[in-house]
C-alpha positions in Angstrom: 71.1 115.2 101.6 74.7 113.6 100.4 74.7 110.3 100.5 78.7 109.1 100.3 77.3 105.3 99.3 75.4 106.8 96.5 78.1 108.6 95.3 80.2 106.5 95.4 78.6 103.6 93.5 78.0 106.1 91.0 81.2 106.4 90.1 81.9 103.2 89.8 79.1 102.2 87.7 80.3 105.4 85.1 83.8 104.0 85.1 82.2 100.4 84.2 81.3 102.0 80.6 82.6 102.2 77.0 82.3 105.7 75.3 82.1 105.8 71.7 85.4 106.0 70.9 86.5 102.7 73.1 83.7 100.8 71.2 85.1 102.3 67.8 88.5 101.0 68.9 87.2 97.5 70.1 85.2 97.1 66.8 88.7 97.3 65.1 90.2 94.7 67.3 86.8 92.4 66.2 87.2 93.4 62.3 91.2 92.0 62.6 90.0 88.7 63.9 90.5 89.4 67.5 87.9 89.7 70.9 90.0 92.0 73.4 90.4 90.8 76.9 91.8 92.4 80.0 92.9 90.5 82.6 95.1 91.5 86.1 97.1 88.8 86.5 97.6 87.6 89.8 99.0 84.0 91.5 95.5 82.8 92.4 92.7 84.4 91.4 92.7 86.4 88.3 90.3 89.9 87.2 89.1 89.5 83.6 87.2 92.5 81.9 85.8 91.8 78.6 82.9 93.0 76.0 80.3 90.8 75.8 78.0 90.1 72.6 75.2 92.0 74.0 77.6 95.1 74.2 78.2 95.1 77.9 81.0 94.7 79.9 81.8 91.3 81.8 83.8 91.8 84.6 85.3 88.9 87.3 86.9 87.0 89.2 88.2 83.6 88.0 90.5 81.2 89.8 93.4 79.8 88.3 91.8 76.7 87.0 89.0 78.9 85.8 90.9 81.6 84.0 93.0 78.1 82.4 90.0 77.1 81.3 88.9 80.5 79.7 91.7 80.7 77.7 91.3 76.9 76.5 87.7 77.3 75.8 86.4 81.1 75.6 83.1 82.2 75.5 83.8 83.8 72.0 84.1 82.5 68.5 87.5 84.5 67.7 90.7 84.1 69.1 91.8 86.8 71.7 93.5 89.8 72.1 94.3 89.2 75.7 96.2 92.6 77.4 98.0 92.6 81.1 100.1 94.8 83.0 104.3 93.7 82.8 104.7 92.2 86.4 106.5 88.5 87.4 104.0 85.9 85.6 103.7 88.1 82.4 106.1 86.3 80.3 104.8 83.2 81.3 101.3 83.8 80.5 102.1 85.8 77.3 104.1 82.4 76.0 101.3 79.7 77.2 98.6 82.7 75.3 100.4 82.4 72.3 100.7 78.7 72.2 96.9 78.6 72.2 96.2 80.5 68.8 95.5 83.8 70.8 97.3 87.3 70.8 99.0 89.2 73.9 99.7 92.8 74.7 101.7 93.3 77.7 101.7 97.1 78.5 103.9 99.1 81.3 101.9 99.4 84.3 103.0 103.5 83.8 100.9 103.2 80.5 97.9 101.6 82.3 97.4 104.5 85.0 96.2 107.0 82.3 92.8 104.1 82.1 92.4 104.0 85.9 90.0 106.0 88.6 90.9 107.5 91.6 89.4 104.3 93.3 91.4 100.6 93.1 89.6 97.7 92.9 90.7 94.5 91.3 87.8 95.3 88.5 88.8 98.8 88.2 92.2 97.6 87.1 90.9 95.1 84.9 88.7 97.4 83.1 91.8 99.7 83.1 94.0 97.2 81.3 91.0 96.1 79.0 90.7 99.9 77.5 94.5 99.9 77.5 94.6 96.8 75.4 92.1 98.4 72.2 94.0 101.6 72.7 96.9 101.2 69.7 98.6 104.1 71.1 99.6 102.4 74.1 103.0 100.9 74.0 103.9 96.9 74.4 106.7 94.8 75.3 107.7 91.4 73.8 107.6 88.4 75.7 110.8 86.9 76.6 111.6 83.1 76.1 112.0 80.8 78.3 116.1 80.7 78.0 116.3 84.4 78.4 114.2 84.5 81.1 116.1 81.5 82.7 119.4 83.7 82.0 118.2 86.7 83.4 117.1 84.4 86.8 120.9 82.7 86.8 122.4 86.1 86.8 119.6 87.3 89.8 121.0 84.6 91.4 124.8 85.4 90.8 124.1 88.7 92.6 122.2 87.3 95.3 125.0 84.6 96.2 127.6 87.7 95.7 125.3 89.3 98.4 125.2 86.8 100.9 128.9 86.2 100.6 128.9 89.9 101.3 126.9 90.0 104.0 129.2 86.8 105.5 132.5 88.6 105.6 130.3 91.8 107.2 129.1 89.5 109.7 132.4 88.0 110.9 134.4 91.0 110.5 131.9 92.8 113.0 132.1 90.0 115.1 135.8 89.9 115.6 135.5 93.8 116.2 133.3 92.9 119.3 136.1 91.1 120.3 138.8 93.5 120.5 139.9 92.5 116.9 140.8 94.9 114.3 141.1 93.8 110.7 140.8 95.1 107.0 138.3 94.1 104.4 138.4 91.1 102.5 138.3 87.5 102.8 142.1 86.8 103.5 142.7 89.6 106.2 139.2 88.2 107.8 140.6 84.5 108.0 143.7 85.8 109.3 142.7 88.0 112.0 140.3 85.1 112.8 143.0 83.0 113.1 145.3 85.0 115.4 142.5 85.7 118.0 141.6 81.9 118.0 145.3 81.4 118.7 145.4 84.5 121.1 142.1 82.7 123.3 143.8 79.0 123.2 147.3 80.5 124.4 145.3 82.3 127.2 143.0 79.0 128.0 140.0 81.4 127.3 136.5 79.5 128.5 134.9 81.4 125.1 137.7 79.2 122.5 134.7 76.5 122.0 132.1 78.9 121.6 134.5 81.2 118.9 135.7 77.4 117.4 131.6 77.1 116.8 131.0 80.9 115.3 134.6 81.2 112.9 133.8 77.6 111.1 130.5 77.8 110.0 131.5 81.6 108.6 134.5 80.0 106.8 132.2 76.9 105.4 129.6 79.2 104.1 131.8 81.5 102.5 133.9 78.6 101.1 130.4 76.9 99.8 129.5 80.3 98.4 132.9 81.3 96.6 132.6 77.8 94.9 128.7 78.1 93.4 129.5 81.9 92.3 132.9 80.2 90.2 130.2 77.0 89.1 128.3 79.8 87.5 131.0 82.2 86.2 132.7 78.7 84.5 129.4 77.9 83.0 128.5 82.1 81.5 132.3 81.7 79.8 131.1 78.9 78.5 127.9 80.6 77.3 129.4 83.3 75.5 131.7 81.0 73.7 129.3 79.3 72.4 126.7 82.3 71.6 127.3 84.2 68.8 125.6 87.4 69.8 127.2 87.5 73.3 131.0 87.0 71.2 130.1 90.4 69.1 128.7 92.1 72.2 132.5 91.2 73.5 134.2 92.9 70.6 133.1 96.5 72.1 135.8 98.4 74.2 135.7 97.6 77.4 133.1 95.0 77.4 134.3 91.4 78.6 132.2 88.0 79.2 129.8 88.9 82.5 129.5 92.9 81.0 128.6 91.0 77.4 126.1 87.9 78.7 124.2 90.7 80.8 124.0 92.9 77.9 122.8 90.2 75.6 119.8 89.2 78.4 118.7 92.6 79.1 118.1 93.5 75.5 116.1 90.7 74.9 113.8 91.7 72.0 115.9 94.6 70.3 112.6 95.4 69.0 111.4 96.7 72.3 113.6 99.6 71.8 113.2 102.1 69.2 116.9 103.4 69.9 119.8 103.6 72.3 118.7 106.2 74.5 115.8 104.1 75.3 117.7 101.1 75.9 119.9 103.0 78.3 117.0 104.2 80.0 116.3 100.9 80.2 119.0 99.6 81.5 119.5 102.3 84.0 122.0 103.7 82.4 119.8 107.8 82.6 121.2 109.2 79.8 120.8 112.7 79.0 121.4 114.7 75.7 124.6 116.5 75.8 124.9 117.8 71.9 122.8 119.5 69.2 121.0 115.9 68.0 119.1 113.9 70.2 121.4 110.6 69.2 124.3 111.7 71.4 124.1 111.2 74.6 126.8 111.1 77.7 126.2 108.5 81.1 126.1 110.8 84.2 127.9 107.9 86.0 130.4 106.3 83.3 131.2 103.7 86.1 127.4 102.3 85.9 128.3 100.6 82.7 127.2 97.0 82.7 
């Protein structure tokens, strides 16, 4: 008779196993000085998959504290090869590894897959990223620093702020339509259609001018707080490039000016990471595609999506 519980569990326990050429690769790792450990990083509680001396897989759960305190003290003589998928925390946790003595491998979550079941657990994915880690073929990305990640979160910002203003001048612009008010884009044709109708309802002693007075001001005070933290940040990337040597020659190609050059310089990051341009512009998102007789040439199909 099928039992679906049996079956299941069977599965599972198969998946929890090394085959002979994952041990051969994880000896390696132990003959270069280093114990490989896979862990799926999370905010709280962490999955850690490693080999344990007895040859048997050790696979749990630890919290924060705990997994701190795994890394600070392992249960292992050597230092540690530890591998995790690229997600938010990774470049955190591949710096504070690294400080510790240890070794890190972060690996494209695409690379990872290839290692996991048809099932998802948290220990399935551990053990996933653990065989990812001793595999040499699978592909890893550098960690960034702490002042190129903090560039890449001021320029995340920059767009958000750009969006909210956005979103502001949508918001009043619709609500002056409501009102029988027609008016172009952009801030200035905004303020001055706003203007005339508030004009328009205090002419006509309108019983609405107190509640329009209380809608049109904060619009205009958010907008106005807005325009002046996008400039605070534009004032301080000039300042940036001037003063970065990297970001000055990125400025010297056609067409590229300060924001277009400070972007550039924080998306590369390692240059390492990318074995050539086309991969970069993959990257990047700029889908390049080969439009000559050698791979190295390469047109954008939108030339406007330049950064």
């Amino acid at each position: 008779m099928f039992n679906k519980q049996q079956w299941s569990y069977s599965i599972a326990g198969n998946s929890q196993k090394l085959n002979e050429g994952e041990l051969s690769l994880y000896s390696m790792f132990i003959s270069q000085g280093y114990v490989p450990v896979g862990v799926d990083l999370a905010a709280r509680v962490f999955q850690v998959c490693y080999l344990t001396d007895k040859q048997k897989i050790k696979n749990k759960a630890l919290s924060r504290e705990a997994f701190l305190d795994f890394l600070n003290n392992p249960p292992v003589s050597q230092p540690l090869m530890v591998g995790f998928e690229a997600c938010g925390g990774c470049n955190y946790w591949a710096r504070f590894i690294e400080n510790l003595g240890h070794k890190y491998r972060i690996m494209p979550a695409a690379s990872i897959r290839a290692f996991l079941g048809l099932q998802k657990t948290d220990k399935i994915d551990a053990l996933g990223i653990f065989k990812g880690t001793i595999c040499p073929s699978v592909r890893t990305i550098s960690a960034r620093n702490e002042e190129n990640q903090t560039l890449m979160n001021l320029l995340a910002a920059r767009e958000q702020l750009i969006k909210q203003q956005t979103q502001s001048l949508n918001a009043q612009r619709a609500m002056l339509y409501e009102l029988g008010e027609i008016c172009g884009e952009g801030a200035a044709k905004i303020d001055a259609a706003t203007d005339k109708l508030k004009l328009s309802l205090e002419e006509n002693h309108s019983e609405a001018i107190s509640n329009f007075r209380m809608i049109a001001e904060p619009f205009k005070a958010n907008r106005d707080a807005l325009e002046t933290q996008i400039k605070q940040i534009d004032l301080y990337l000039k300042q940036y490039a001037k003063n970065n040597k990297t970001v000055q020659n990125l400025m010297t190609i056609p067409g590229i000016g300060v924001l277009s050059a400070v972007t550039l310089y924080a998306v590369i990051g390692n240059p390492d990471d990318f074995p050539n341009s086309r991969h970069f512009a993959s990257f990047a998102g700029f889908a390049p595609r080969v439009s000559g007789t050698e791979t190295r040439n390469f047109v954008f199909r939108n030339k406007h999506d330049i950064l």
